[in-house]
C-alpha positions in Angstrom: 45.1 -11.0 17.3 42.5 -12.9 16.4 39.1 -13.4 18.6 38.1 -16.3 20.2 35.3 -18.1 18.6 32.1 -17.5 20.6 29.5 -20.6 22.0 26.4 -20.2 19.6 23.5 -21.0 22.0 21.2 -22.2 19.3 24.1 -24.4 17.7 24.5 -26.2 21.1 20.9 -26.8 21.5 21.0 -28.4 18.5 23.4 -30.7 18.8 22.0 -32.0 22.0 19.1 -32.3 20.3 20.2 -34.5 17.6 22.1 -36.8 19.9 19.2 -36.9 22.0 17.0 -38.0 19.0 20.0 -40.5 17.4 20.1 -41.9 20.6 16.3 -42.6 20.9 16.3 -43.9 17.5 19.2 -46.6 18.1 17.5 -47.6 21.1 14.3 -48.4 19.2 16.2 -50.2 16.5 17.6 -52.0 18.9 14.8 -53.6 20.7 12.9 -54.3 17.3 16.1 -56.7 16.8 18.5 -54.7 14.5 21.7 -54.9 16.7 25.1 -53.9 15.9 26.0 -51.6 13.0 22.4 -52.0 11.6 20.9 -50.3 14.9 23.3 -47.2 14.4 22.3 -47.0 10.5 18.3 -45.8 11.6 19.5 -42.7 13.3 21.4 -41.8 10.2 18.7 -43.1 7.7 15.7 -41.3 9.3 17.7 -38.0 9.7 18.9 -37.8 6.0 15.2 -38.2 4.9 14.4 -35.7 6.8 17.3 -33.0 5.5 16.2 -33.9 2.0 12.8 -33.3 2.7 13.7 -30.3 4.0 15.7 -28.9 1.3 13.0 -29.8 -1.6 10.8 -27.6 0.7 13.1 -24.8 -0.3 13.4 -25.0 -3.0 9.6 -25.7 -4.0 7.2 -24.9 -1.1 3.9 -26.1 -2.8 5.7 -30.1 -3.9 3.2 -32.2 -2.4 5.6 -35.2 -2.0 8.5 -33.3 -0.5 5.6 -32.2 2.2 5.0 -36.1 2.1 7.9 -37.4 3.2 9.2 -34.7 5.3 6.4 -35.6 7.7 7.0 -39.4 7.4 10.7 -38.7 8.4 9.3 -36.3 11.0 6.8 -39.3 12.3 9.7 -41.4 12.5 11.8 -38.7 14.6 9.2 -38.3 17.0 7.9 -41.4 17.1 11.1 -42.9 18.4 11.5 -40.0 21.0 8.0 -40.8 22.2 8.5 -44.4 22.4 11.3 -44.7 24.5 10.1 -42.3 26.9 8.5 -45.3 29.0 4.9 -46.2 26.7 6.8 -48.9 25.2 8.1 -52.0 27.0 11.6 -52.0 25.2 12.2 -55.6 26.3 8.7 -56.8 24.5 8.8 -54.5 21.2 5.0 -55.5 19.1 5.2 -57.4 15.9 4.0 -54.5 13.9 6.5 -52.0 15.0 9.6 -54.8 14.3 7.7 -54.8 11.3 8.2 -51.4 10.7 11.9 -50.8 11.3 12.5 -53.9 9.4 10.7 -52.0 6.2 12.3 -48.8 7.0 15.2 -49.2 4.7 13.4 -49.8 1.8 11.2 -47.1 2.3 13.7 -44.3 3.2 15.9 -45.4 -0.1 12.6 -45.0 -1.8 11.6 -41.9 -0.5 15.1 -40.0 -0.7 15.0 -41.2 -4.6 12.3 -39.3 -5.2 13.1 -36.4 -3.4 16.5 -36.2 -5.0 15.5 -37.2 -8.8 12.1 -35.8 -9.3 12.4 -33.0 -11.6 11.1 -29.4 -9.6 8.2 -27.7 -12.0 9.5 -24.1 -12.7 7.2 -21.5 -11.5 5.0 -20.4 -14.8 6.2 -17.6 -16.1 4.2 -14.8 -17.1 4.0 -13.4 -20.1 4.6 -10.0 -20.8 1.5 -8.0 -23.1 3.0 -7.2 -26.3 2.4 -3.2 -27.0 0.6 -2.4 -30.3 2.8 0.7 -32.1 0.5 3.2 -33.0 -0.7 3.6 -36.4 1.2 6.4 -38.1 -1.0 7.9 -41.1 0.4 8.6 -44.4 0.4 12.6 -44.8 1.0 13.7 -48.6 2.6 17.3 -48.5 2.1 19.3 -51.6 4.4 22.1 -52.4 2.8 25.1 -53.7 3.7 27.1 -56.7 2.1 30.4 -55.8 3.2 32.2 -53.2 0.8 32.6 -50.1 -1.0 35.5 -50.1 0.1 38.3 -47.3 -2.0 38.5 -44.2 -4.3 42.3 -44.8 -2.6 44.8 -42.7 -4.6 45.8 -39.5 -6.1 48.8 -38.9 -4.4 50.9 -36.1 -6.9 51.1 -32.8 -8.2 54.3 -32.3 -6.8 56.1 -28.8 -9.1 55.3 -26.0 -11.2 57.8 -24.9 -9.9 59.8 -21.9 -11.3 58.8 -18.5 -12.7 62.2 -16.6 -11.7 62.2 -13.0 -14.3 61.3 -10.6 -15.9 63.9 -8.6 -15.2 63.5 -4.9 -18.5 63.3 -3.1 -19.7 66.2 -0.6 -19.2 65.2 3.5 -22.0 66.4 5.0 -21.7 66.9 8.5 -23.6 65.1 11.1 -25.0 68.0 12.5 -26.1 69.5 9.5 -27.4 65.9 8.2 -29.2 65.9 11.7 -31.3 69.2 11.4 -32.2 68.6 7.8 -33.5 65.6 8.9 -35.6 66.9 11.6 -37.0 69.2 8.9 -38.1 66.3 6.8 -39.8 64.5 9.6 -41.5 67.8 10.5 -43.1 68.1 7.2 -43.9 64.4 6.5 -45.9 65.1 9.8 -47.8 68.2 9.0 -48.2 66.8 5.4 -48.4 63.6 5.1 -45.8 63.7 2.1 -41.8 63.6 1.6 -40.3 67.3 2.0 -39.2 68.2 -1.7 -35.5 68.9 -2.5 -36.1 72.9 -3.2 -38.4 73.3 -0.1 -35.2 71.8 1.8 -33.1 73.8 -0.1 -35.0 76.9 1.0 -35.2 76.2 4.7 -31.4 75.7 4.8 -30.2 78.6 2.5 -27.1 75.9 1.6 -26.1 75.5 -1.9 -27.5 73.0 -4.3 -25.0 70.4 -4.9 -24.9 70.4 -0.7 -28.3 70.3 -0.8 -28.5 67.5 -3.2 -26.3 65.2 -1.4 -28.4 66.1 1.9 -31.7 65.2 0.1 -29.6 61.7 -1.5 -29.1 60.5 2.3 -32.6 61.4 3.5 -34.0 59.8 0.2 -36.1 63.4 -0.9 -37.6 63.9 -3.6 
């Protein structure tokens, strides 16, 4: 089943709109003494200049004359609406405005001539940068009658020298490293010099590689 079609808001704003403004405009070329058929013929007149206008503007948005005459036919529109809104006496129209619906005519014919048969410049287009190929140089490849000589054969690298395992250091233990530093200070004291390794080796009776690493942390001599 098919749907009902839906009231457009914008499309019935519109046509009240336009009869509003064909209204106006008949009204106007009324009172300027076009009566009868002629008077209906403005609306229709104004309001095509207007559309063509309007599509030249779409199609080319910087053509000066279709920017021209879209606001004459837009001056026209308004200028009706504005007219008959009570500023003009409609029963004692000016000479310069019958004037000016009287020369309407010709100049809407004129202007929708243009609009329609005036070629539309093309946008430039742009040239794309040719690309240079790269110059490809001639290589001359010469066959050789000799064979190449054989690359010398290497000498093999003599076996690395074996790596002796490192010697764990000696833990000396805090108490031990506390009294043999209490000895040094002692000395230094009574003579005015570092205690040597062997007299700390003496006072201790402790072997030498523990006494070594004794006098290493004090910093003996």
């Amino acid at each position: 089943m098919a749907s009902r079609p839906r009231p457009d808001a914008v499309l019935i704003q519109a046509v009240i709109a336009g009869a509003l403004s064909f209204a106006h405009l008949h009204d106007l070329a009324e009172a300027a003494g076009q009566s009868g058929w002629k008077a209906w013929a403005y609306p229709v007149s104004v309001d095509l200049l207007l559309v063509a206008a309007w599509r030249r503007l779409r199609n080319a948005r910087r053509d000066r004359s279709a920017w021209t005459w879209f606001v004459i036919a837009l001056g026209a529109s308004l200028g009706a609406n504005i007219a008959t809104a009570g500023l003009l006496d409609l029963h004692q129209v000016p000479s310069w405005l019958r004037i000016l619906v009287a020369g309407w005519p010709a100049l809407a014919f004129l202007g929708g001539t243009l609009l329609v048969h005036s070629p539309t410049t093309p946008a430039p287009a742009v040239a794309e940068p040719e690309v240079a190929e790269p110059a490809v140089p001639d290589v001359e490849v010469e066959r050789a009658d000799e064979p190449a000589a054989s690359a010398p054969e290497l000498a093999p690298a003599p076996d690395p020298a074996p790596v002796k395992p490192a010697v764990p250091a000696l833990v000396v233990p805090a108490a031990l490293l506390d009294h043999a530093r209490k000895l040094a200070e002692a000395h230094r004291a009574s003579t005015g010099s570092p205690m040597p390794a062997d007299t700390l080796s003496a006072r201790l009776g402790l072997p030498e590689d523990m006494t070594r690493a004794i006098a290493d942390q004090l910093q003996l001599a």
